[in-house]
Structures are given as structure tokens and as C-alpha cells.
N, C-alpha and C positions, 0 to 999 in steps of 0.2 A: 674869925670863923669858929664856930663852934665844930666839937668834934665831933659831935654824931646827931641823931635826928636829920639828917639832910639826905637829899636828891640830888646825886652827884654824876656829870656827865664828864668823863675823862675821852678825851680822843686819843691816840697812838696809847693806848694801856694794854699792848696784848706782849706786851716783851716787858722788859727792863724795869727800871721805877715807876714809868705808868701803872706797870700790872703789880709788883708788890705796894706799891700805894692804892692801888682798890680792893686787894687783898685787906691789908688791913682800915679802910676806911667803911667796907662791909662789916667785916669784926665789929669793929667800934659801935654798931648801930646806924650803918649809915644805908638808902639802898643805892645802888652803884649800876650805871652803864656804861661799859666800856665799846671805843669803835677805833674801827684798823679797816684795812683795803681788801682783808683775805678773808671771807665769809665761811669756810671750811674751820678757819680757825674759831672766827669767833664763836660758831657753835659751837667746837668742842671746851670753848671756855666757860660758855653758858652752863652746858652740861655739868661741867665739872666743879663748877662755880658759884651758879645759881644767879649770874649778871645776866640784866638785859644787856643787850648789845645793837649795835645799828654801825651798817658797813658808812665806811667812809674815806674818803683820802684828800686830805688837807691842802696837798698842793693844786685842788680843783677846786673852783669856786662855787661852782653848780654843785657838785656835790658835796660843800661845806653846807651849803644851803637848804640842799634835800634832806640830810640829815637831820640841822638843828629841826629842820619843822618836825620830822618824825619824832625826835627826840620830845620834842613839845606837847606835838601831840599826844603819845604815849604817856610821858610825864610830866601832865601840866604842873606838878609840885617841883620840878626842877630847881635849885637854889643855886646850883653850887657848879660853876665850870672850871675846868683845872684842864688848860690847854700845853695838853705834854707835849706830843707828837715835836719830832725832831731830828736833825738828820747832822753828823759831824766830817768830817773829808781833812783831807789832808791835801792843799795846794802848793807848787811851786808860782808864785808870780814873775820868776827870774825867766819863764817863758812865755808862748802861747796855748797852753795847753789847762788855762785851769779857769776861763771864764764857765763854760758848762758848769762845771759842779759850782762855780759861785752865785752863780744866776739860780739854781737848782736850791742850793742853800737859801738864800733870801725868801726865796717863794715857802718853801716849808718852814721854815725858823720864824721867819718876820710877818709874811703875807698870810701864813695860814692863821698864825692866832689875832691878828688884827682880824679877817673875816669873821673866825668865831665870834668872836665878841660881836662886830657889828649885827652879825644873825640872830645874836642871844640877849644885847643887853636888852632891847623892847620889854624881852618877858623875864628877864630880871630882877629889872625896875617894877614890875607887878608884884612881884614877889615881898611878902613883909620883910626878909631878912634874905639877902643873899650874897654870892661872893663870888668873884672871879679870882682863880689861881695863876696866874703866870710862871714861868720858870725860865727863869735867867741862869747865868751860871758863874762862877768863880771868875772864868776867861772874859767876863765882860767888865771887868775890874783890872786883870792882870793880863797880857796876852801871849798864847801861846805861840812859837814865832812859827809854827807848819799851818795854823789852823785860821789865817785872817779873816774871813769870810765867816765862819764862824764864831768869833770872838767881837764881830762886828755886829754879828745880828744878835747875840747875847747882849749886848752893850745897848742896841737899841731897844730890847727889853725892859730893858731895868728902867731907862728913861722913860719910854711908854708908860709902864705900870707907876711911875710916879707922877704923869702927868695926867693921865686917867682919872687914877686916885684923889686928884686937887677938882676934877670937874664930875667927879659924882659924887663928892664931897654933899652930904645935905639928901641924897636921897639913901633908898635901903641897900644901896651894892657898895660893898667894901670888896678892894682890891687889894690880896697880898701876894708876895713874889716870893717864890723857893729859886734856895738861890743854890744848888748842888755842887761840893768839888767832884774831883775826878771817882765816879762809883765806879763797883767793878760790874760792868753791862756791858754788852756786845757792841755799845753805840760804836765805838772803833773798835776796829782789830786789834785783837792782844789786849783790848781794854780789862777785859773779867780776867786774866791774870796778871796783872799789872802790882806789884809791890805796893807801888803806889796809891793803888785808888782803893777808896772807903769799902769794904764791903759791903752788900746791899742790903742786908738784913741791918744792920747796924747803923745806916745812914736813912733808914723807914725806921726804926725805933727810935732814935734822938727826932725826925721828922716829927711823929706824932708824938715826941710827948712835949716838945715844942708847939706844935700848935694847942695842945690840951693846955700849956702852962700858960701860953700868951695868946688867948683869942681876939684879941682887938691887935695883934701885932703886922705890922707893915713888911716885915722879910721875917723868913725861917732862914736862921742862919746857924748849920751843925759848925761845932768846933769847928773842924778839917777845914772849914773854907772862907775861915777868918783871916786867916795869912794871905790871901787872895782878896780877899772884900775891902781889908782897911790898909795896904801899901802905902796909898797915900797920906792916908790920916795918919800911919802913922813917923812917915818921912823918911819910910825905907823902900820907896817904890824901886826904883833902880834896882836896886837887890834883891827885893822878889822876883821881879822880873828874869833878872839874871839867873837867877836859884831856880825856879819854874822851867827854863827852858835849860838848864844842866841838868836835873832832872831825868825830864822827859824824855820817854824810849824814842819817839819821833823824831828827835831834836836835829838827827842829822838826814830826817826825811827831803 
């Protein structure tokens, strides 16, 4: 992925890493549309922003739908999709009480960026040069033991985007996966003060200058979420594993 010159549709970018990754991918030269569920917001990010924006919310399929066309419509130069949107929970499975938020999680985590894609790759594939972003996460390598639903649908990410990858092989859509450790963002509570997670400004500057250094590259992968990414490779999984979930403020969630 080249880092600037593109037409870049990000979904869930009005919080967290979506919105500092369009923050700086407008920087860079890029022009940028961001979409979220709260229309009050999104204008006042427009306003203050200068992003197109188009309402949307992922967990509906009609409106993953209504969107990309708008989106289309509007910017038939589109290249670039970077399917953030995302939702983390904390389940007990030692009860009854945690199928809703896992059923809830698949549909936003898993179903919503498989629809994007299906909505988008058409006019993708028109496109001389373009890129689908995925974003899987450390937890789909290593897991954290509050978060299985979660960690599951991170895990089907990564596969996805490498199976993808092998069957658009040959035409102009290149698929790369960000693969984020723990940032400090609201995605869970107590996350943005958390000792442990990357700050966010700091995990968007190694981002991009990661993708700046390697644009043909198949993962962005910051420092921080290398001890998560390669356990196995490197025959300390056990131990990550262990260590991650000592750690972790949840751990005794």
C-alpha cells in the first residue's frame, strides 16, 4: 500500500485507532472517508476535519450495503478499504450469561468486514491499484483467557486475510492485515489507562512509517505485538500465554 495519493474508506474511524489512522493518512496526502452509526458525530468530525463521511453501522447488512454504494458513488476513485470497526467484551463461559455479547462480537468483528469486502471488492478490482486493510490483533496469535470470542474472531481474521490474499493474487487488490497489541483506546474499559497498552500516538507513528518503509508488506507489525505474533515460532508459546494473561488487569474477570 502506498502511503499517500489514495481514496481511503475507513468504517468505525470516529474513536480510537480508526480516527488517529485517518487523521494521519489525510496528513500523508491521502483523501479520507470515515463512517460510524452517530451522524451528529460524524459532522462534527467533517467540520473539524475536512473528511467525507457516510453513516453506517457494520453489524447491519443493508446498511454495510447502502453505504459502500454511497461511498462509491461519491468516490468512484476509492482504493483503499481499512475495515476497523470493532467491538471487545469480556465473557465468563463458566455460565449462561455470555452467548449475547458473543453472537454480538462475531457479527461486528467477523461478519461485518467479510460484508465490506464483498460490497467493495467489485469496484476494487476496477481500480488500477488497490488495497483492502484488515485488522486482526496480537489476541489472534496469543489468547487472552476473559476475551474468547474475541480472540476467536481476531484469529479468523488473520486467516481470512491470508486466504484472500492467495485468491486475489494476480489481480490489482493487495490485502494487508494490521495486526495491533494492546493500544491505549476505550475499546475496553480502563483500556486508555492501562500500563500496559501502547499509546496511541506512538502505535499510529511506527503504523505509518511501517507501511511508508514496506508497501508491498503483508502484516504491519509494531514492535509491542511481536511477543504475541511469533509464541509459536518462537517455542515459547506456553509462556506467553501464561505472561499475557498475568499481566492482564481482567485476568481475574
Amino acid at each position: 500500500m502506498n502511503i499517500s495519493g489514495n481514496t481511503v474508506f475507513i468504517p468505525g474511524a470516529t474513536s480510537g485507532i480508526g480516527l488517529a489512522l485517518a487523521l494521519r493518512l489525510q496528513s500523508a496526502g491521502n483523501t479520507v472517508i470515515i463512517g460510524g452509526r452517530r451522524a451528529e458525530l460524524l459532522a462534527r468530525l467533517a467540520s473539524e476535519h475536512g473528511f467525507g463521511t457516510v453513516r453506517i453501522d457494520t453489524a447491519d447488512p443493508e446498511s454495510i450495503r447502502t453505504a459502500a454504494a454511497e461511498v462509491v458513488s461519491s468516490y468512484p476513485e476509492l482504493d483503499v478499504l481499512i475495515a476497523m470497526a470493532g467491538i471487545m467484551r469480556v465473557e465468563d463461559w463458566r455460565g449462561d450469561g455470555f452467548l449475547a455479547d458473543a453472537e454480538e462480537i462475531v457479527t461486528t468483528n467477523l461478519l461485518g468486514p467479510i460484508r465490506l469486502i464483498a460490497a467493495l471488492i467489485e469496484h476494487l478490482q476496477s481500480r488500477p491499484s488497490a488495497t483492502i486493510v484488515t485488522v486482526s490483533s496480537g489476541l489472534a496469535h496469543t489468547p487472552l483467557r476473559v476475551t474468547p470470542t474475541y480472540n476467536a474472531t481476531k484469529a479468523a481474521i488473520h486467516m481470512l486475510s491470508e486466504s484472500i490474499r492467495l485468491q486475489l493474487d494476480g489481480t490489482s487488490v493487495s490485502v494487508l492485515e494490521l495486526v495491533p497489541p494492546a493500544v491505549a483506546t476505550e475499546l475496553m474499559p480502563g483500556q486508555s489507562e492501562s500500563p500496559f497498552a501502547m499509546p496511541l500516538d506512538d502505535f499510529v507513528d511506527e503504523t505509518m512509517a511501517l507501511i511508508a518503509a514496506q508497501p508491498d508488506a503483508h502484516e504491519i507489525l509494531v514492535e509491542n505485538v511481536k511477543l504475541l505474533r511469533f509464541g509459536e515460532v518462537r517455542g515459547d508459546y506456553a509462556q506467553t500465554v501464561a505472561t499475557l494473561n498475568r499481566l492482564d488487569p481482567h485476568g481475574d474477570a
